[in-house]
C-alpha positions as CSV (number, residue, x, y, z in Angstrom):
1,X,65.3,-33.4,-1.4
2,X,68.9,-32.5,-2.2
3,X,70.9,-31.4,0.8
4,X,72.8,-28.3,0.2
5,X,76.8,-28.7,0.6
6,X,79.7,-25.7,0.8
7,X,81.6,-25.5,-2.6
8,X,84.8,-26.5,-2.8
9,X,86.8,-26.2,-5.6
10,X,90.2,-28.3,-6.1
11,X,92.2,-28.3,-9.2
12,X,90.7,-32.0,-9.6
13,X,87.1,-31.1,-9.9
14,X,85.8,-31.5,-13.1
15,X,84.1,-28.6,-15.0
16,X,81.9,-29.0,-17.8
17,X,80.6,-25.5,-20.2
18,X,76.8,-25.5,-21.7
19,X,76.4,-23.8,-24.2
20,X,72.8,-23.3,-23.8
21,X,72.3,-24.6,-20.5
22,X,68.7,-22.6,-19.2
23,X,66.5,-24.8,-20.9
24,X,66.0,-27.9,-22.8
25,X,68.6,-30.7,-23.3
26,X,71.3,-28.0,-22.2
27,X,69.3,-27.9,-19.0
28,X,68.9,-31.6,-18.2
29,X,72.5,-32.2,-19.4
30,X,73.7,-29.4,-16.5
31,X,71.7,-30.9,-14.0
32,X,73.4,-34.9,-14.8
33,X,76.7,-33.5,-14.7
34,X,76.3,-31.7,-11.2
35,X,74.6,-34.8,-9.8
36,X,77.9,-36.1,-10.4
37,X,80.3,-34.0,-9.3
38,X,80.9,-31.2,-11.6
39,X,81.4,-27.5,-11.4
40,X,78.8,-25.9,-14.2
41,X,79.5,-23.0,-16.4
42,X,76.1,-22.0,-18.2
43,X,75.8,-19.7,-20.9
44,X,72.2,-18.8,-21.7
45,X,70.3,-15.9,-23.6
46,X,67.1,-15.3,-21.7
47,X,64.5,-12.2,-20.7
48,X,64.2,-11.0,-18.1
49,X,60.8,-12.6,-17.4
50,X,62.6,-15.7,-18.0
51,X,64.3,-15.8,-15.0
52,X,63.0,-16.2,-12.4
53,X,61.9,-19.5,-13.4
54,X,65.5,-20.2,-14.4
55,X,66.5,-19.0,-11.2
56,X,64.6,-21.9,-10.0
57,X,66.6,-24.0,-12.1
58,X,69.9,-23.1,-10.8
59,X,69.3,-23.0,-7.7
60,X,68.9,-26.9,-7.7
61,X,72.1,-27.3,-9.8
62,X,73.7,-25.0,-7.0
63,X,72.2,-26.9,-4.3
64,X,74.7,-30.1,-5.3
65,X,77.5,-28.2,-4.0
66,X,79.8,-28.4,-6.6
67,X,79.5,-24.6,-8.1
68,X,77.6,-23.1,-11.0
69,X,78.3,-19.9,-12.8
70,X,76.1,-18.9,-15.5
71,X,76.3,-15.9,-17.3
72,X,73.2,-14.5,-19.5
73,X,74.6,-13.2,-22.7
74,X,75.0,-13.7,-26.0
75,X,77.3,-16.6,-27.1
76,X,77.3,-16.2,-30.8
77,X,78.9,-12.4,-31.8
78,X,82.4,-12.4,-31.7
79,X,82.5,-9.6,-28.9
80,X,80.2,-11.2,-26.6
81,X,81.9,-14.7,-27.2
82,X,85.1,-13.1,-26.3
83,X,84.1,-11.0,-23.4
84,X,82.6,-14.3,-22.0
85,X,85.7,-16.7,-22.8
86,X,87.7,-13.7,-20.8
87,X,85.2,-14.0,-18.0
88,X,85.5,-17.5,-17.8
89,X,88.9,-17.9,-17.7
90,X,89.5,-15.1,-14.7
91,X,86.8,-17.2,-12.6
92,X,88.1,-20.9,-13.3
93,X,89.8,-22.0,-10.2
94,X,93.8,-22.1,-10.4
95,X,94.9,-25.2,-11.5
96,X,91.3,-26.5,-13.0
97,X,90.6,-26.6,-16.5
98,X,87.7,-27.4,-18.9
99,X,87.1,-31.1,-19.4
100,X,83.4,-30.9,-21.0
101,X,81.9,-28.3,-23.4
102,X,78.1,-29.1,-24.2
103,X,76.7,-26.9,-27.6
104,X,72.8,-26.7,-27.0
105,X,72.2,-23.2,-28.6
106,X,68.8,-23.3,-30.5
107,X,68.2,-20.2,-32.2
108,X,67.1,-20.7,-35.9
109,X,64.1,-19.6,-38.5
110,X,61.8,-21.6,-39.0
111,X,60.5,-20.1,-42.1
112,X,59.1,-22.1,-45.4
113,X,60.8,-22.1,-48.8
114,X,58.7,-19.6,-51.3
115,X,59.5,-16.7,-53.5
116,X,57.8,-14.7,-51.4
117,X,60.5,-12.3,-50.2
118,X,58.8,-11.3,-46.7
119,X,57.3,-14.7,-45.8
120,X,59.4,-17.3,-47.2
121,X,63.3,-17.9,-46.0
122,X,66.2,-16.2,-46.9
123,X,69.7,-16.8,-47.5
124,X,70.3,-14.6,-44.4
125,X,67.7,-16.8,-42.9
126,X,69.7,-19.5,-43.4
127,X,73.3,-17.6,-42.5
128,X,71.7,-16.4,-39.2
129,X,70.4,-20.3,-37.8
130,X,73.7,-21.8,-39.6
131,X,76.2,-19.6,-37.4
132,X,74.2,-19.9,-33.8
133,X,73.5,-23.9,-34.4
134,X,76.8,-25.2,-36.1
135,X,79.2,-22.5,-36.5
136,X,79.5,-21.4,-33.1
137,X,80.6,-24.7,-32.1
138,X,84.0,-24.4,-33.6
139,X,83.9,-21.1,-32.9
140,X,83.9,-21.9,-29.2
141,X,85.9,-24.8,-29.6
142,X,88.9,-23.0,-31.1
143,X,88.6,-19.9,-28.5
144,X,88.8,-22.1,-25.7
145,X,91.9,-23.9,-27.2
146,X,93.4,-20.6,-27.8
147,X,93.0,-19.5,-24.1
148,X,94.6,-22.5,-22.6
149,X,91.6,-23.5,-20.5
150,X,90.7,-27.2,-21.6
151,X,92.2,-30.3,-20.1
152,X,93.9,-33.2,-21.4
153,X,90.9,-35.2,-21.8
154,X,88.1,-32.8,-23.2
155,X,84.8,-33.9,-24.0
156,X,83.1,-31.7,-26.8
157,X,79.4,-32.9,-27.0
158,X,76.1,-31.5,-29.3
159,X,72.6,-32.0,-30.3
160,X,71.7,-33.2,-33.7
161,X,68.1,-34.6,-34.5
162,X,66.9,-36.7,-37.7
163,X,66.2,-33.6,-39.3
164,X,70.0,-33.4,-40.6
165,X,69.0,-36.3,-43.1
166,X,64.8,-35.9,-43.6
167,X,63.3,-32.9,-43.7
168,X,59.6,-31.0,-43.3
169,X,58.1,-27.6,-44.0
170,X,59.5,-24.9,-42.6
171,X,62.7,-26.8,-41.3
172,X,65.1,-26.2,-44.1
173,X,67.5,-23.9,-42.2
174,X,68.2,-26.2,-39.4
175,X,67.9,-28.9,-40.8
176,X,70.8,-27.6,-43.0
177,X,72.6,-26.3,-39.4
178,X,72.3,-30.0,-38.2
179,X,73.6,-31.7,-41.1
180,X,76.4,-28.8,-41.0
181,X,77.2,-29.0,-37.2
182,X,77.5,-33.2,-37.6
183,X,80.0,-32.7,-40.4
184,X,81.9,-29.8,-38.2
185,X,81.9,-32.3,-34.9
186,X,83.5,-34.7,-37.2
187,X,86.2,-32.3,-38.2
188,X,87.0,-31.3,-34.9
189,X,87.0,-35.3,-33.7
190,X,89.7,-35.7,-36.6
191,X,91.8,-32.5,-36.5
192,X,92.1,-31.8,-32.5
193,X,92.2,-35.6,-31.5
194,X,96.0,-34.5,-30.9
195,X,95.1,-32.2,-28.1
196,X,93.2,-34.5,-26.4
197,X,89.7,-33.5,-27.6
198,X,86.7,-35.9,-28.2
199,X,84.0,-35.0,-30.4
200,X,80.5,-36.4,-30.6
201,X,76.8,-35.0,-31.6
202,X,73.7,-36.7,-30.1
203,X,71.1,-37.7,-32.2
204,X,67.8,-36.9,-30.0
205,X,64.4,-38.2,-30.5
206,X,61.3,-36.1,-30.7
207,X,61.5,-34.2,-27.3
208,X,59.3,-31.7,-25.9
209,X,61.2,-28.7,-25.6
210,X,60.5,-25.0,-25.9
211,X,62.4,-24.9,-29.4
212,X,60.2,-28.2,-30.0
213,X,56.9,-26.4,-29.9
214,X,58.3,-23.3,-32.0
215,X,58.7,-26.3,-35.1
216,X,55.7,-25.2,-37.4
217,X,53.3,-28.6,-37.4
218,X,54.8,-29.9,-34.1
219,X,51.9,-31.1,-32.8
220,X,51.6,-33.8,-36.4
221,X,55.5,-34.4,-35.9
222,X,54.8,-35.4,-32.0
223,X,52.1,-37.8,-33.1
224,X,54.2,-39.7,-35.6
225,X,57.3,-39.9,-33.6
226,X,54.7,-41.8,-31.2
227,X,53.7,-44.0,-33.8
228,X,57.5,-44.9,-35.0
229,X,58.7,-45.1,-31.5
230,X,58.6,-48.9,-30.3
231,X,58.8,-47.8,-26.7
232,X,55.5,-46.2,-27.2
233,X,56.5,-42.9,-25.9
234,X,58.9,-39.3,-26.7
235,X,61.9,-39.0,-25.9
236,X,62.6,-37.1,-22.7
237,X,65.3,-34.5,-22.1
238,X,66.5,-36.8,-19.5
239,X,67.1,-39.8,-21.6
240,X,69.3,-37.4,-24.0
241,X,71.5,-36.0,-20.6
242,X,72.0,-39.9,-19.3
243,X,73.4,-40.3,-22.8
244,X,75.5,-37.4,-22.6
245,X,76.8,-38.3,-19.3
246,X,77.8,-41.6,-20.5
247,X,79.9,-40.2,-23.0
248,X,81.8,-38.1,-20.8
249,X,82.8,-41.1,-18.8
250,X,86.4,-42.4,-18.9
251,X,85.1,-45.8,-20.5
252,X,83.9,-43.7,-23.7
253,X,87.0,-42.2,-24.6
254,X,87.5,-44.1,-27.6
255,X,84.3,-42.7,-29.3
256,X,84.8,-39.6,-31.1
257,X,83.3,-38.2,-34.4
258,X,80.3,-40.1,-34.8
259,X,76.3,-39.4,-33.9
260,X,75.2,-41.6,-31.0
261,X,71.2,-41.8,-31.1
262,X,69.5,-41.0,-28.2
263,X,65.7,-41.8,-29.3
264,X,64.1,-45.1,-28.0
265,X,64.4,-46.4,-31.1
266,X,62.2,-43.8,-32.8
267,X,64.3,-43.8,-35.9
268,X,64.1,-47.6,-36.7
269,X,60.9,-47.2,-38.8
């Protein structure tokens, strides 16, 4: 049982931004952080039947004592993005800054390749899950630069899968996000290294998520992942936060641009 503690805020607490933090990696990865001393910011987009549930959820990340604010709104138009950067940056603590940013937005179509106008995807298919899955990161990266509120050391961290490089049915527009938001993390690695800012995606294994089950044939891509995986089993949104953790840590400041895998193994065979 975690024992509830007052919040205190110095200008030495670390704070760390999801992106995506409700659900999912984004959730696991809040959760790691606040077990170790950080201050969460979550932006997540959910209904209102959603929350209570997610309620749930914070209340345990609250219960470490360190703070959370989370803010239910839409991180991808430019409006909203700004009206939360604003928001952010009036409730930050004097003195503290930004020293994690963690991109877990999954909103994409899932759609087939056809002629079919209706059925099959679209090029506005494809702008729609390219902007919320890849674009926004820079987006975010570069409005957060712009209002001053990182630290020296800034950790910029995202979730890539397999399906940047191989492909299935139905996958083409994130899979093309992926392979887009790995070649924007390396960008960012190389072109704001100056200000301090370390870039990385995480490659995850087949994990049961929410957005997992949404994959057309997920139930076929679940059993082969357990056939490739030597460990005999998926990977868990847990094993993905322990890795993001780790690469937050002072000892992994010299890794930047690159896709660490996070799968057990899975992609060996």
């Amino acid at each position: 049982m975690i024992k509830k503690r007052e919040v205190i805020h110095t200008e030495h607490t670390p704070f760390a931004l999801i992106l995506g933090g409700s659900k999912g990696l984004g959730l696991a990865t809040a959760k790691k952080l606040a077990r170790h001393g950080y201050a969460l910011m979550i932006v997540h987009r959910d209904r209102k039947a959603d929350l209570p549930a997610i309620d749930k959820e914070f209340k345990e990340i609250k219960a470490y004592g360190n703070g959370l604010y989370s803010y239910n709104a839409d991180a991808i138009l430019p409006e909203s993005r700004a009206n939360l950067v604003a928001e952010i940056c009036d409730q930050i603590p004097a003195g503290a800054k930004i020293s994690v940013m963690v991109h877990s937005i999954a909103k994409g179509n899932l759609k087939p390749m056809g002629a079919d106008p209706v059925k099959s995807l679209g090029v506005s298919d494809f702008q729609v899950t390219l902007n919320a899955m890849a674009f926004s990161l820079y987006d975010w990266t570069r409005a957060l630069i712009s209002a001053d509120v990182f630290g020296k050391d800034v950790r910029i961290l995202s979730f890539t899968s397999e399906g940047s490089s191989r492909t299935t049915s139905g996958y083409a527009a994130v899979s093309a996000a992926k392979a887009a938001l790995e070649a924007i993390t390396k960008s960012i690695a190389l072109e704001f290294a100056p200000l301090g800012i370390r870039a990385n995606c995480i490659q995850a294994g087949v994990t049961e998520t929410e957005s997992f089950a949404r994959i057309p044939g997920s139930e076929k891509i679940k059993k082969y992942a357990l056939s490739r995986n030597p460990n005999n089993r998926l990977t868990l949104p847990e094993d993905v936060a322990n890795v993001a953790y780790l690469l937050c840590s002072p000892e992994a400041a010299w890794i930047t641009g690159t896709v660490v895998k996070a799968d057990g193994g899975e992609s060996l065979q």
